[in-house]
VODO-231588 format. One record per residue (C-alpha): residue in three letters; x, y, z; residue number from 1. Coordinates in steps of 0.02 Angstrom, whole numbers. Layout:
BEGIN
<site><rest>Ala</rest><px>X</px><py>Y</py><pz>Z</pz><nr>NUM</nr></site>
...
//
This chain:
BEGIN
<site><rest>Unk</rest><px>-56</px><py>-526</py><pz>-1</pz><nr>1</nr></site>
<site><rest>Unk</rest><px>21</px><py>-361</py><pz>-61</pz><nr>2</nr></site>
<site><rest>Unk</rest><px>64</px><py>-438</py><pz>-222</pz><nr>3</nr></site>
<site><rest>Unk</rest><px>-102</px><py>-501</py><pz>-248</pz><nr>4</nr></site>
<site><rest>Unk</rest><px>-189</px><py>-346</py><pz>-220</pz><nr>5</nr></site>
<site><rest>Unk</rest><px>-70</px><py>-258</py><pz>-324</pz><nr>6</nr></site>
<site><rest>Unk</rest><px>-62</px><py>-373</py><pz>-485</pz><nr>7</nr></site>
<site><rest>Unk</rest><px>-269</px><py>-368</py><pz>-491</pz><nr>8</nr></site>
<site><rest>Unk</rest><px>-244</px><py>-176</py><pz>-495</pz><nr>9</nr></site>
<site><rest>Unk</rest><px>-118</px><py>-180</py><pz>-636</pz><nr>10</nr></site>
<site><rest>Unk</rest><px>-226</px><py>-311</py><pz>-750</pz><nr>11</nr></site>
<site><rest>Unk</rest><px>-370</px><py>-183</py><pz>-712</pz><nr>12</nr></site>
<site><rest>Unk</rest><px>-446</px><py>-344</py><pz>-612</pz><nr>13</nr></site>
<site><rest>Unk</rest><px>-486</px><py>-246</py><pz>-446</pz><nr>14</nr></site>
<site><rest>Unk</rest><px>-678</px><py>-269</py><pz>-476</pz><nr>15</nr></site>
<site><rest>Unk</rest><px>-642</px><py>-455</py><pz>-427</pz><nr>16</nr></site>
<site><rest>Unk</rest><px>-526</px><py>-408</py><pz>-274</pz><nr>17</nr></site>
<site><rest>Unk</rest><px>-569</px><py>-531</py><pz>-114</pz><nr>18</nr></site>
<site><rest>Unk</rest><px>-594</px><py>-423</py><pz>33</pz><nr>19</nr></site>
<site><rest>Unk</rest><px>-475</px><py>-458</py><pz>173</pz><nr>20</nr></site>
<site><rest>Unk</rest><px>-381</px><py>-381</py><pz>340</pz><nr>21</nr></site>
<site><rest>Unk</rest><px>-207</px><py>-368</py><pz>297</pz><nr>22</nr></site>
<site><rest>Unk</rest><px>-162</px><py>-393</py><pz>467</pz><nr>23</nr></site>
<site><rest>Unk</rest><px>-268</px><py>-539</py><pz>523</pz><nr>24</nr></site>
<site><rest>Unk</rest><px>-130</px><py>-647</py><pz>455</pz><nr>25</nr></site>
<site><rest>Unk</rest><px>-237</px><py>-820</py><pz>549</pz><nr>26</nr></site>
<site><rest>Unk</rest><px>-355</px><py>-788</py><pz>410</pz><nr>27</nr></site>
<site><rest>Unk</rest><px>-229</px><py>-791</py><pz>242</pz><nr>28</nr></site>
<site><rest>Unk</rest><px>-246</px><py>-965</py><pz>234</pz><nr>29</nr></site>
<site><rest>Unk</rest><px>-420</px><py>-971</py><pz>197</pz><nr>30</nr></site>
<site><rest>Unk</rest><px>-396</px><py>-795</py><pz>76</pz><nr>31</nr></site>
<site><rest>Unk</rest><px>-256</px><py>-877</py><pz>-11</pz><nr>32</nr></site>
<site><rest>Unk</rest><px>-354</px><py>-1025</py><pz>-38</pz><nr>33</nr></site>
<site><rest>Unk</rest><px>-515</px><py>-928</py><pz>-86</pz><nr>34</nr></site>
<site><rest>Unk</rest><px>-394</px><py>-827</py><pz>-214</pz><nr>35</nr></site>
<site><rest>Unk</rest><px>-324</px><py>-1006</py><pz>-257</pz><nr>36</nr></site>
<site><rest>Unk</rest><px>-519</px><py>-1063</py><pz>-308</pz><nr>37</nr></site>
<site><rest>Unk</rest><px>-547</px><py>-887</py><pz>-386</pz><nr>38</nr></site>
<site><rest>Unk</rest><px>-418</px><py>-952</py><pz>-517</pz><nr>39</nr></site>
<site><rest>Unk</rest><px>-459</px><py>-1095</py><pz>-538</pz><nr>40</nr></site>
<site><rest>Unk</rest><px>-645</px><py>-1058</py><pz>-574</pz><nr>41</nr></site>
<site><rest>Unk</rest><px>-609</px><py>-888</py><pz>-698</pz><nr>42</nr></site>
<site><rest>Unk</rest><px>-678</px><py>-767</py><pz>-556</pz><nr>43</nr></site>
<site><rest>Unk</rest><px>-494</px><py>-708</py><pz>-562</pz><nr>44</nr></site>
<site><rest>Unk</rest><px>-431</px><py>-713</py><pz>-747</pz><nr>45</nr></site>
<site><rest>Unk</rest><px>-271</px><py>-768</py><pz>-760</pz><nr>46</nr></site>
<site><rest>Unk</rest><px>-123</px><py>-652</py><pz>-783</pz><nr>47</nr></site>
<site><rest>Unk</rest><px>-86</px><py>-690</py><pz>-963</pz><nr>48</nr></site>
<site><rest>Unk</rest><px>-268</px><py>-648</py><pz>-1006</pz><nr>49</nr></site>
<site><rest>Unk</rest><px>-258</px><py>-487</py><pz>-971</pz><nr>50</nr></site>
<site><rest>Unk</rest><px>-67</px><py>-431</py><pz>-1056</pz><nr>51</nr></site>
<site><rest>Unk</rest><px>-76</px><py>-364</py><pz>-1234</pz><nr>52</nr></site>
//
């Protein structure tokens, strides 16, 4: 979850950031497969979008 917070920060991607608790780790299966759907559907743009 780390990682995905910090890789949307580095591709300047934070705008699209999914709201979470970090420590309500019950609920990262349904983030993770929100993120998953993000990707999927462009909400999220993939990594290699955003490197120059």
């Amino acid at each position: 979850m780390l990682s995905y917070v910090f890789t949307l920060r580095m591709i300047d991607a934070a705008d699209e950031l999914r709201r979470f608790d970090l420590f309500d780790v019950e609920a990262y299966d349904e983030v993770l497969a929100q993120v998953n759907r993000d990707l999927a559907d462009g909400t999220i743009p993939p990594l290699e979008a955003r490197i120059v």
